[in-house]
DRENLUM-223017 format. One line per field, with one value per residue (C-alpha): residue number from 0; y, x, z; residue in one letter. Coordinates in steps of 0.02 Angstrom, whole numbers, plus 50000, padded with zeros to 5 digits. Layout:
resi <- c(NUM / ...)
v <- c(Y / ...)
u <- c(X / ...)
w <- c(Z / ...)
resn <- c(a / ...)
This chain:
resi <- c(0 / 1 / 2 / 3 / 4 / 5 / 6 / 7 / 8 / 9 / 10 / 11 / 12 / 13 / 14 / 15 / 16 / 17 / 18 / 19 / 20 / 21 / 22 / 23 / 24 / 25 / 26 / 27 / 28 / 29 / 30 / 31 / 32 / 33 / 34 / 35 / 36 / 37 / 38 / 39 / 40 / 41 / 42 / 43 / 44 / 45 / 46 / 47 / 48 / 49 / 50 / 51 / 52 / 53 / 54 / 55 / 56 / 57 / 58 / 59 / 60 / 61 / 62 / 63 / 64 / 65 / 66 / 67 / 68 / 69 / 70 / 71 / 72 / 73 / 74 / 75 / 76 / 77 / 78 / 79 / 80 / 81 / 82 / 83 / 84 / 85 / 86 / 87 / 88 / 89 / 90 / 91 / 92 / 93 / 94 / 95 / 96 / 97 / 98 / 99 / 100 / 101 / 102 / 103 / 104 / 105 / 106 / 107 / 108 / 109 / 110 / 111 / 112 / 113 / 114 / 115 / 116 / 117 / 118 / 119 / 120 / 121 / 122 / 123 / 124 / 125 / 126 / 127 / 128 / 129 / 130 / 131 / 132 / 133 / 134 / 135 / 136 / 137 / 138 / 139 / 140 / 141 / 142 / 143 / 144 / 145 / 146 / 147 / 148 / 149 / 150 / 151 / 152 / 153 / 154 / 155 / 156 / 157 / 158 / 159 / 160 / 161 / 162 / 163 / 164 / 165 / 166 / 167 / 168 / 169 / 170 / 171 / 172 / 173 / 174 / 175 / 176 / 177 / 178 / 179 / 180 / 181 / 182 / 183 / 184 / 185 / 186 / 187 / 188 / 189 / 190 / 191 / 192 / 193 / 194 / 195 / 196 / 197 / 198 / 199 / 200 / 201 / 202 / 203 / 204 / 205 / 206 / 207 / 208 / 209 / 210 / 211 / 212 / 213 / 214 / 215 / 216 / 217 / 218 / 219 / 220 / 221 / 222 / 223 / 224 / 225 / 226 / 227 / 228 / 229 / 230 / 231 / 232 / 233 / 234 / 235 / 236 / 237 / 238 / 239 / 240 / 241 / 242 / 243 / 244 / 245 / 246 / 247 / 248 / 249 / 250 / 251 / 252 / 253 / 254 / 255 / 256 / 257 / 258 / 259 / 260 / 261 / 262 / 263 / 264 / 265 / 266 / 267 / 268 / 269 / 270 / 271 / 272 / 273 / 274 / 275 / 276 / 277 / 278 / 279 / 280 / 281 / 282 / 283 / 284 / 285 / 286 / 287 / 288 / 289 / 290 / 291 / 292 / 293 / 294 / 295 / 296 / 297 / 298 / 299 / 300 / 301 / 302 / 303 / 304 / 305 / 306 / 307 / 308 / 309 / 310 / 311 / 312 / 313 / 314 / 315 / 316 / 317 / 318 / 319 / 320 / 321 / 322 / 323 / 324 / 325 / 326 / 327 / 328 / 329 / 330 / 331 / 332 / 333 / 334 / 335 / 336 / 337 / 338 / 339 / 340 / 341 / 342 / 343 / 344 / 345 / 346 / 347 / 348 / 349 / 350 / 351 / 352 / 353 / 354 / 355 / 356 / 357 / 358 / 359 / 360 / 361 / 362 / 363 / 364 / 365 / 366 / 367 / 368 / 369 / 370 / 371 / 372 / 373 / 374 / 375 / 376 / 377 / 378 / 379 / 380 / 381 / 382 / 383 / 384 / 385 / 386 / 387 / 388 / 389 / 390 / 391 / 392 / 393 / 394 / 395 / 396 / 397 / 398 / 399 / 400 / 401 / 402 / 403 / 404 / 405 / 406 / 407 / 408 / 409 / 410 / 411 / 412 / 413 / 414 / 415 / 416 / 417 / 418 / 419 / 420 / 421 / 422 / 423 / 424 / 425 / 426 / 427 / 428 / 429 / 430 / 431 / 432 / 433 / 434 / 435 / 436 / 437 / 438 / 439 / 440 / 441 / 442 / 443 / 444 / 445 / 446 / 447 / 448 / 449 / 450 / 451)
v <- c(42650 / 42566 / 42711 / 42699 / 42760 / 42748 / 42894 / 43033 / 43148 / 43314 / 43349 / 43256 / 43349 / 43291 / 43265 / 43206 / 43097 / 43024 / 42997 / 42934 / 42772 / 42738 / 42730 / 42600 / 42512 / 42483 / 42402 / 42547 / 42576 / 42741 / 42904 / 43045 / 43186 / 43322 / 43466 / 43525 / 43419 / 43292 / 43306 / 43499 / 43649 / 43584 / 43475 / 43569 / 43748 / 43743 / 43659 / 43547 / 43645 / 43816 / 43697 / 43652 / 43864 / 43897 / 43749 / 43820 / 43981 / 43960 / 43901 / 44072 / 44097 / 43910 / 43984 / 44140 / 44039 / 43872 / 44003 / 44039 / 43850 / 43822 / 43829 / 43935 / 43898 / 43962 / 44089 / 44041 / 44079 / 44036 / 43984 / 44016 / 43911 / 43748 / 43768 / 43768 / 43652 / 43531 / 43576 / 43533 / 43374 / 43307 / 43370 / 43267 / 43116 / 43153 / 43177 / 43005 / 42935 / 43023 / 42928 / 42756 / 42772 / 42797 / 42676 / 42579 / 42567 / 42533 / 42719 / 42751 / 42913 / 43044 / 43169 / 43341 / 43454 / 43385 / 43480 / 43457 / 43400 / 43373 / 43286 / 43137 / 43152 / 43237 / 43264 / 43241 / 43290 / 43266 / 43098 / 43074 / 42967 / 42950 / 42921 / 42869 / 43015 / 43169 / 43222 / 43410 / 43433 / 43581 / 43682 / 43847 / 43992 / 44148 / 44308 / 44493 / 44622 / 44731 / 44919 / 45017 / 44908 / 44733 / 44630 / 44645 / 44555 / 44381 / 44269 / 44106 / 43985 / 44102 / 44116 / 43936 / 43953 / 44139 / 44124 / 44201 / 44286 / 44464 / 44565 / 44664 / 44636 / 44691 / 44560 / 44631 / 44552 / 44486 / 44303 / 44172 / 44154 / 44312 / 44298 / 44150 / 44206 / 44361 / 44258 / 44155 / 44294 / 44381 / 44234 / 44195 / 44366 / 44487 / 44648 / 44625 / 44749 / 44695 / 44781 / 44749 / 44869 / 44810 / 44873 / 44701 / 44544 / 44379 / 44412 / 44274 / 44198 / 44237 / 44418 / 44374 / 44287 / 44402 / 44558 / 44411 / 44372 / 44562 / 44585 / 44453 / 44485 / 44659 / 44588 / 44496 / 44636 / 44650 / 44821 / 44783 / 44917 / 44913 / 45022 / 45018 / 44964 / 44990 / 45095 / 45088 / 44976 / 45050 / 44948 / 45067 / 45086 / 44966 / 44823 / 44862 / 44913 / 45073 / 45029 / 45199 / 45190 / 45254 / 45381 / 45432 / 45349 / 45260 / 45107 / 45045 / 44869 / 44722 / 44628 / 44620 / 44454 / 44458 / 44367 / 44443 / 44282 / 44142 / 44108 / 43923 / 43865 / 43850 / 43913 / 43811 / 43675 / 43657 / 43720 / 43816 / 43642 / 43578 / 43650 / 43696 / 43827 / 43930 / 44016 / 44210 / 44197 / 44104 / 43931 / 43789 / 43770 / 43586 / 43504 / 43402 / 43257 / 43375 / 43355 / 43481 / 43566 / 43443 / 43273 / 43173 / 43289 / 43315 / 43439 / 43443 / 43531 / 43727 / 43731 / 43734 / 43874 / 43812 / 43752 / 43796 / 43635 / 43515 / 43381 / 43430 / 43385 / 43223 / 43185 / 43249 / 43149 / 42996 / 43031 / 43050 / 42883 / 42799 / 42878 / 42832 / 42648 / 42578 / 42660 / 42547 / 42623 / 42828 / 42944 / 43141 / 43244 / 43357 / 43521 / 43561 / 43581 / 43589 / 43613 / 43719 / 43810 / 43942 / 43922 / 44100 / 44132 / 44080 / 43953 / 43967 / 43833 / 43835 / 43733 / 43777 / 43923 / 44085 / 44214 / 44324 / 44173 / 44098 / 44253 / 44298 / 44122 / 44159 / 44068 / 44146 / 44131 / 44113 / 44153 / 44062 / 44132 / 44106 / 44212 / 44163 / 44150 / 43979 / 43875 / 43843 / 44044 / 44096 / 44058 / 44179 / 44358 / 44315 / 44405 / 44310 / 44249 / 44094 / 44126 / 43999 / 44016 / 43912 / 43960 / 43889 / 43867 / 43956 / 43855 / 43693 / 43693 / 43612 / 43687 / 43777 / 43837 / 43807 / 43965 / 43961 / 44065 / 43987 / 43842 / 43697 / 43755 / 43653 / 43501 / 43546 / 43595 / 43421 / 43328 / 43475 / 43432 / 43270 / 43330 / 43451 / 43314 / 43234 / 43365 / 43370 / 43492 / 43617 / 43497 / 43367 / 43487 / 43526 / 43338 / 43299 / 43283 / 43367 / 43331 / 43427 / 43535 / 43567 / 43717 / 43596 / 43568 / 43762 / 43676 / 43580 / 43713 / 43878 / 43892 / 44070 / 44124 / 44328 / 44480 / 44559)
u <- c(52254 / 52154 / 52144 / 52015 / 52166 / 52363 / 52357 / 52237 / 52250 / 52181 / 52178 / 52179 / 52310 / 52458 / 52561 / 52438 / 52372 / 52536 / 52571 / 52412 / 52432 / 52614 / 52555 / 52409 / 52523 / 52633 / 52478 / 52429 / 52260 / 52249 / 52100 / 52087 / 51960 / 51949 / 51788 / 51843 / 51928 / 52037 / 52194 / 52216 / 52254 / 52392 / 52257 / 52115 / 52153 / 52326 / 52491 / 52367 / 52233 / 52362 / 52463 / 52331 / 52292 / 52457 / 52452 / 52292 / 52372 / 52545 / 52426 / 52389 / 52579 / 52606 / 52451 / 52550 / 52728 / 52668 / 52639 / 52822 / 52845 / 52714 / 52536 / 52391 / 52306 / 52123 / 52060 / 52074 / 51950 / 51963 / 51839 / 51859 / 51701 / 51775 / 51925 / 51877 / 51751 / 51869 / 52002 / 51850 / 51809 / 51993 / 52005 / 51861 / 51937 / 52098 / 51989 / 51930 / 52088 / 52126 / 51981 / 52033 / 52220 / 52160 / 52024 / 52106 / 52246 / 52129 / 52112 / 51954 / 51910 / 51781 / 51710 / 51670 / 51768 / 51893 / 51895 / 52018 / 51959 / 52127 / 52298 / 52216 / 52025 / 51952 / 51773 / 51711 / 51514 / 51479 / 51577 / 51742 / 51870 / 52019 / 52180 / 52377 / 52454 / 52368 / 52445 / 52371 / 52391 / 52274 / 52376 / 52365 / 52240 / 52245 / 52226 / 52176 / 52250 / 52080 / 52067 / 51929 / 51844 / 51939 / 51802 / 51790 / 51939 / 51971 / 52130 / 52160 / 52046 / 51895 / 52012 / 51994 / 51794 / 51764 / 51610 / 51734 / 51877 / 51922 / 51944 / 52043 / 52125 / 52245 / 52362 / 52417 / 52575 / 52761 / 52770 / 52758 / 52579 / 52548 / 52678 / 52604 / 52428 / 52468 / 52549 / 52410 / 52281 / 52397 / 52407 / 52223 / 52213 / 52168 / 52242 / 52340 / 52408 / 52537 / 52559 / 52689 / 52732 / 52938 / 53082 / 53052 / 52971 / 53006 / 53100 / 53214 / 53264 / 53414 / 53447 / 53481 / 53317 / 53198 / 53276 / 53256 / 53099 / 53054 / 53116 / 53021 / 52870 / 52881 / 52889 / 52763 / 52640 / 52610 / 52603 / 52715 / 52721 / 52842 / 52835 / 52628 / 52524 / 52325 / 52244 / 52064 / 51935 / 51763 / 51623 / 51558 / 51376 / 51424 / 51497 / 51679 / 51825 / 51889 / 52071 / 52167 / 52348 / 52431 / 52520 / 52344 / 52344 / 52175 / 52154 / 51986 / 51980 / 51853 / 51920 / 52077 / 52157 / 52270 / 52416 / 52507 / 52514 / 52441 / 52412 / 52399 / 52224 / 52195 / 52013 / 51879 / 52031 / 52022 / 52199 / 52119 / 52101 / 52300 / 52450 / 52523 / 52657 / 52647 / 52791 / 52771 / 52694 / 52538 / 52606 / 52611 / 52782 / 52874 / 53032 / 53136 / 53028 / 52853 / 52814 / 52723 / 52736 / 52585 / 52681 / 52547 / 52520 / 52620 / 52571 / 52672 / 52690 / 52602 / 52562 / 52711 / 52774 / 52924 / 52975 / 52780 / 52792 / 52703 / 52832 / 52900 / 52746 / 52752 / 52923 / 52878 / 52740 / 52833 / 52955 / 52823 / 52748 / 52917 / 52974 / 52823 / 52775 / 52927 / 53048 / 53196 / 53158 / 53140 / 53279 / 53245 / 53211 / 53357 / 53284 / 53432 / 53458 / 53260 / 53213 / 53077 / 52977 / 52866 / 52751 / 52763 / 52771 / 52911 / 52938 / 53063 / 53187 / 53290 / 53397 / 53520 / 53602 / 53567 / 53710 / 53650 / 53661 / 53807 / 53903 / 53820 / 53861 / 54060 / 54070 / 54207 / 54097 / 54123 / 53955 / 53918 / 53770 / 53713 / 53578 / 53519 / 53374 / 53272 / 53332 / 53128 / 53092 / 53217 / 53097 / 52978 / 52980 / 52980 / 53128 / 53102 / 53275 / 53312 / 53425 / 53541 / 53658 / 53776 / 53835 / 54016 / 54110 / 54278 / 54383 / 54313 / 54231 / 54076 / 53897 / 53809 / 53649 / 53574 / 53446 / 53342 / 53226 / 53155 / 53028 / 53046 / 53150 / 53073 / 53090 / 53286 / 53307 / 53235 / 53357 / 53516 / 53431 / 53512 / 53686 / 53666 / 53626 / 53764 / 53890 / 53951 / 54085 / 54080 / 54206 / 54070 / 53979 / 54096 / 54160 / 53956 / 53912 / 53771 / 53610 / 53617 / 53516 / 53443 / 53419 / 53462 / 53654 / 53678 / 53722 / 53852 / 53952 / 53966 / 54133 / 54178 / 54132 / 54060 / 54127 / 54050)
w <- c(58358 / 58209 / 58084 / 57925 / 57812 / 57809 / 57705 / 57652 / 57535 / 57500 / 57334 / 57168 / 57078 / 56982 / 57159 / 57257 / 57127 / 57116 / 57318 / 57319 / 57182 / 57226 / 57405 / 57349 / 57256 / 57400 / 57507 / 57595 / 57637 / 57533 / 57515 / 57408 / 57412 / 57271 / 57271 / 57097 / 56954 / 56944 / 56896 / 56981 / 56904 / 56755 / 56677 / 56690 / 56691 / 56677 / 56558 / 56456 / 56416 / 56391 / 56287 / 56175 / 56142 / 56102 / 55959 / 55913 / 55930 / 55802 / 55653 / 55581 / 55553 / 55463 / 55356 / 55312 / 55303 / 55201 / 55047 / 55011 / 55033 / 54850 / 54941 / 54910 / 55053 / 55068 / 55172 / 55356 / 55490 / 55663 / 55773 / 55963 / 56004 / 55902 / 56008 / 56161 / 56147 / 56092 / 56211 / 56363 / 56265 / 56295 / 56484 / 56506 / 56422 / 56573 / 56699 / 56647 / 56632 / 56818 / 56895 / 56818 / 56883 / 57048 / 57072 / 56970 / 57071 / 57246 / 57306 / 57380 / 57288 / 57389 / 57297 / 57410 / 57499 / 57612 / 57787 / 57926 / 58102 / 58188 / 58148 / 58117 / 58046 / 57889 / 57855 / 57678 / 57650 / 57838 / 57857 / 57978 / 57908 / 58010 / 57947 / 57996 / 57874 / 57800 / 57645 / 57576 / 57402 / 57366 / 57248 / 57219 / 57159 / 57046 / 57142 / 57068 / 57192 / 57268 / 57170 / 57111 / 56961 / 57003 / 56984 / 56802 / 56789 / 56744 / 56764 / 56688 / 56786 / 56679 / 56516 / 56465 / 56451 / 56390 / 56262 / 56127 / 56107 / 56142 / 56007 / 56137 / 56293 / 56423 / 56485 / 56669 / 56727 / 56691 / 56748 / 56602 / 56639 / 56577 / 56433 / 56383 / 56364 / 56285 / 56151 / 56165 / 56110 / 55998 / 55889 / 55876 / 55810 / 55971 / 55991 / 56148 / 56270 / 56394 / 56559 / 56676 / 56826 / 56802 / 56700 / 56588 / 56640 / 56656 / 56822 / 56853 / 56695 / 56586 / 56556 / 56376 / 56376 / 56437 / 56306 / 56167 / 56203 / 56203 / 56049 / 55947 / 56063 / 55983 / 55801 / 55830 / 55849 / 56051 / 56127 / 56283 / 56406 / 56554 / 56708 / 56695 / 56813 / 56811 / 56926 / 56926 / 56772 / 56729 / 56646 / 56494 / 56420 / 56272 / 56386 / 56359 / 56477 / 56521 / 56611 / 56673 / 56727 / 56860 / 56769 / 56719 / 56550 / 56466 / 56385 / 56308 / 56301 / 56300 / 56419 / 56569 / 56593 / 56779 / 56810 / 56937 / 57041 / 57141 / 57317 / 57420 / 57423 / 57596 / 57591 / 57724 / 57762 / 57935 / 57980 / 58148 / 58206 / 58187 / 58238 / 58053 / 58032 / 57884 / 57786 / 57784 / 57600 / 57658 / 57601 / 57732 / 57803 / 57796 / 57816 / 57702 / 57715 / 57676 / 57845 / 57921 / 58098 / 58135 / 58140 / 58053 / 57921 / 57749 / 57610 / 57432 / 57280 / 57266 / 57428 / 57490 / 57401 / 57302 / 57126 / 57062 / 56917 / 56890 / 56861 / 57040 / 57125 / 57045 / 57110 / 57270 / 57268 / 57234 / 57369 / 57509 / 57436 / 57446 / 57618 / 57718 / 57621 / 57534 / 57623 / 57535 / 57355 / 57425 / 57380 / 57409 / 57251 / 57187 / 57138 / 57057 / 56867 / 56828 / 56647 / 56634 / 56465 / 56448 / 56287 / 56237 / 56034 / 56026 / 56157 / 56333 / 56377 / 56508 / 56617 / 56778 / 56802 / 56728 / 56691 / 56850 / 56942 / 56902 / 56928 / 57094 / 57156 / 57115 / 56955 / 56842 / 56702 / 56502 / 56388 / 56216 / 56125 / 55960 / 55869 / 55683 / 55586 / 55585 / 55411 / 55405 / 55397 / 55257 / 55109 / 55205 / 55261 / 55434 / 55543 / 55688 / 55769 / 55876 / 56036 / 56108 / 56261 / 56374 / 56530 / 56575 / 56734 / 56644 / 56773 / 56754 / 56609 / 56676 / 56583 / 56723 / 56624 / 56434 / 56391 / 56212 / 56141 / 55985 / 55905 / 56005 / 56154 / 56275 / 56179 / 56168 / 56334 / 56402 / 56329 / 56370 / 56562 / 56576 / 56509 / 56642 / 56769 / 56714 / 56739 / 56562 / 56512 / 56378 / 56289 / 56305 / 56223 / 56095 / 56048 / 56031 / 55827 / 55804 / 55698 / 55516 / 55481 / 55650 / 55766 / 55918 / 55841 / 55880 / 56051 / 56021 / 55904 / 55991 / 55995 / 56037 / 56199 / 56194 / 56239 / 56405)
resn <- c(x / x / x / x / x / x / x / x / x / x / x / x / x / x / x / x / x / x / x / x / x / x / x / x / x / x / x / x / x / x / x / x / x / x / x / x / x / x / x / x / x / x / x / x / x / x / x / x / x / x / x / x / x / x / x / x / x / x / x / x / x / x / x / x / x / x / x / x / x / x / x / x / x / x / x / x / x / x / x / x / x / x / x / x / x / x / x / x / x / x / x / x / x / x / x / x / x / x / x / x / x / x / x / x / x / x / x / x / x / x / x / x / x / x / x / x / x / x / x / x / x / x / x / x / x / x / x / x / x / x / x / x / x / x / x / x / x / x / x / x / x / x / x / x / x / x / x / x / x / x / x / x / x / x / x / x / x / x / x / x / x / x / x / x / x / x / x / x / x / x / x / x / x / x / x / x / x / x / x / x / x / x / x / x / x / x / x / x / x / x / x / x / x / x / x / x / x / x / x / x / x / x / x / x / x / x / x / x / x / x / x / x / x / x / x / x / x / x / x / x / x / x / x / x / x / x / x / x / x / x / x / x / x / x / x / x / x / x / x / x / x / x / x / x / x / x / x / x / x / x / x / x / x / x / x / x / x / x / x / x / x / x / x / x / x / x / x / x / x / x / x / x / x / x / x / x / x / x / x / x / x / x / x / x / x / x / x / x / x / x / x / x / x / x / x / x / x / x / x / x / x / x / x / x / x / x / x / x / x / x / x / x / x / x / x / x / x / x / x / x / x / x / x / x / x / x / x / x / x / x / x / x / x / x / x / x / x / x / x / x / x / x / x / x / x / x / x / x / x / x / x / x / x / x / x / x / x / x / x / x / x / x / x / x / x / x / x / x / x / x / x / x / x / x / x / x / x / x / x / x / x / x / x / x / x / x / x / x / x / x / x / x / x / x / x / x / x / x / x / x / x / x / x / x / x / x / x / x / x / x / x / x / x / x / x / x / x / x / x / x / x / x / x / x / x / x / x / x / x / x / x / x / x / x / x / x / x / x / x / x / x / x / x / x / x / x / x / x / x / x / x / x)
């Protein structure tokens, strides 16, 4: 059968994006539909945009720091509207560069919503285009859980354009998203309440990470409340926010940011017309391949339901590319050793194994950790502390995870990734000369594993 497409793809995110011009560039006859933005969620209401906060966000302590370094700086004021309209000035200039790439690269590029009509057509604004492979790559969405007063909350998709910025607000949950934007609001000078119905958040990561991060959360100036969860919100006379707790608490805020997770968009795709399986979490089932129960169709990256990352989409995306049109270049994608950051204040690196991990897998583990003071803080009065761990195979010696909590971490932690990858030893580790005077050396001179 003559098919309009060899490949058509649902979604003009980072992964699909990236099947979609590797595919192209390997002669295939290639489609792409998107209803919202391109680029997906990481450049548009995601990594770049959150990114660009938390710089905007770390300024008003490099005000308060330069001084013991000989500046009198003047007064600072921030400006919430100059930010974000600035931040929405460069996401237009990617989704610019997003369109080029593709058309550039000789993807047809439909703008409309993208709707299933059976394993081998998809209608776009009343049009059937038919197609060899289907490839969905619709991401995934924020959800608020449904309780009395819900719908005065906002998550981060309405965040990134609020008209200014809270003087106060309750951050509601204990993934990095919320972490991250509670930093976020805290530094631009919000008083910020953290809720999080857990004994301490950031479930997951390194034990010694997530009481660090507390810690210097704390200093900080965030009120972080574990074991809280919100019961009901009520709209007051003045336009502010009456949140009560569960354990009958109040809170009077201005406004309730959720992040308490994110579902698959699957919303008006068509699946009633294919035979797709989906995983028990709402995310589309597939095989090693990304292949779906439907044989012609493939779906990638959020939607899927695993390693949530943008740089994982892309390599999925490049795999599927490879697999189906260049089959001679495609090697599967190793999920293991992923680096990963969260941009709290301070920043989250991390790489392999965490302690929990590595002892619940049978590792006979030794722990090196390292806590000091950043050399750029000790003209100043800030206490904040940098954490730095390595987790060790104690029989052979091999690194099995690399934690930080500091300035920088996930510019450390990229690098410490492809030691990892690598399989380097602590003795690697340890025969490494490090770079004077940096934080990053703590690394590669923790000699004495800890006590536990």
């Amino acid at each position: 059968m003559a098919y309009d497409f060899d490949l058509f793809v649902i979604g003009a995110g980072s992964g699909g994006v990236r099947a979609a011009r590797f595919a192209a560039g390997f002669g295939a006859r290639v489609a792409v539909v998107e209803s919202r933005y391109l680029g997906g969620t990481c450049v548009n209401v995601g990594c770049v945009p959150k990114k660009l906060l938390v710089y905007g966000a770390h300024f008003a302590e490099e005000f308060e720091q330069a001084k013991s370094f000989g500046w009198t700086p003047g007064e600072a004021e921030f400006d919430w509207a100059t930010l974000i309209a600035n931040k929405n000035q460069e996401i237009e200039r990617l989704n610019g560069i997003y369109r080029n790439l593709l058309v550039n690269s000789g993807v047809t590029l439909l703008e409309g919503h993208g709707r299933l009509l059976g394993p081998n057509k998809v209608e776009v604004n009343g049009q059937t285009y038919s197609a060899e492979h289907i490839l969905i790559a619709t991401g995934g969405w924020p959800q608020v859980p449904q309780f009395p007063g819900s719908e005065h909350a906002i998550t981060s998709n309405e965040a990134f354009f609020l008209p200014q910025l809270p003087k106060r607000i309750v951050v509601v949950g204990g993934g990095y998203i919320a972490v991250e934007f509670a930093s976020i609001f805290n530094g631009l000078g919000a008083h910020v309440t953290q809720l999080y119905r857990g004994e301490l958040f950031l479930r997951g990561f390194d034990g010694s990470v997530r009481k660090h991060l507390h810690e210097e959360l704390v200093k900080h100036g965030l009120d972080i409340r574990f074991n809280s969860d919100v019961e009901r919100i009520d709209k007051q006379a003045d336009g502010s926010l009456l949140v009560t707790l569960k354990d009958g608490s109040t809170l009077e805020t201005d406004s309730v940011f959720y992040a308490t997770g994110r579902r698959p968009m699957l919303d008006n795709l068509g699946l009633e017309t294919v035979d797709i399986k989906l995983n028990k979490d709402g995310s589309i089932a597939v095989d090693e391949h990304y292949q779906t129960s439907e044989p012609s169709i493939l779906a990638l990256g959020d939607v899927i339901g695993g390693v949530q990352l943008t740089p994982v989409a892309l390599a999925e995306g490049m795999a599927i590319a490879r697999r189906l049109f260049k089959l001679e270049q495609y090697r599967p994608v190793d999920y293991r050793h992923i680096p990963t950051a969260v941009f709290s204040l301070p920043n989250i690196g991390t790489v392999g194994l965490t302690e929990e991990e590595a002892i619940k897998a049978g590792h006979e583990v030794q722990i090196f950790e390292s806590r000091f003071r950043p050399m750029k803080l000790s003209l100043t009065d800030n206490q904040e502390r940098t954490l730095m761990k390595l987790v060790v195979d104690a029989k052979t010696d091999v690194v099995l995870g690399c934690h930080m909590v500091g300035p920088d971490a996930g510019e450390i932690v990229q690098s410490l990734a492809i030691a990892l990858k690598a399989g380097a030893t602590k003795r690697i580790f340890d025969d490494t000369i490090g770079v004077h005077p940096t934080a990053a050396e703590e690394f590669v001179t923790m000699r004495s594993p800890v006590a536990r």
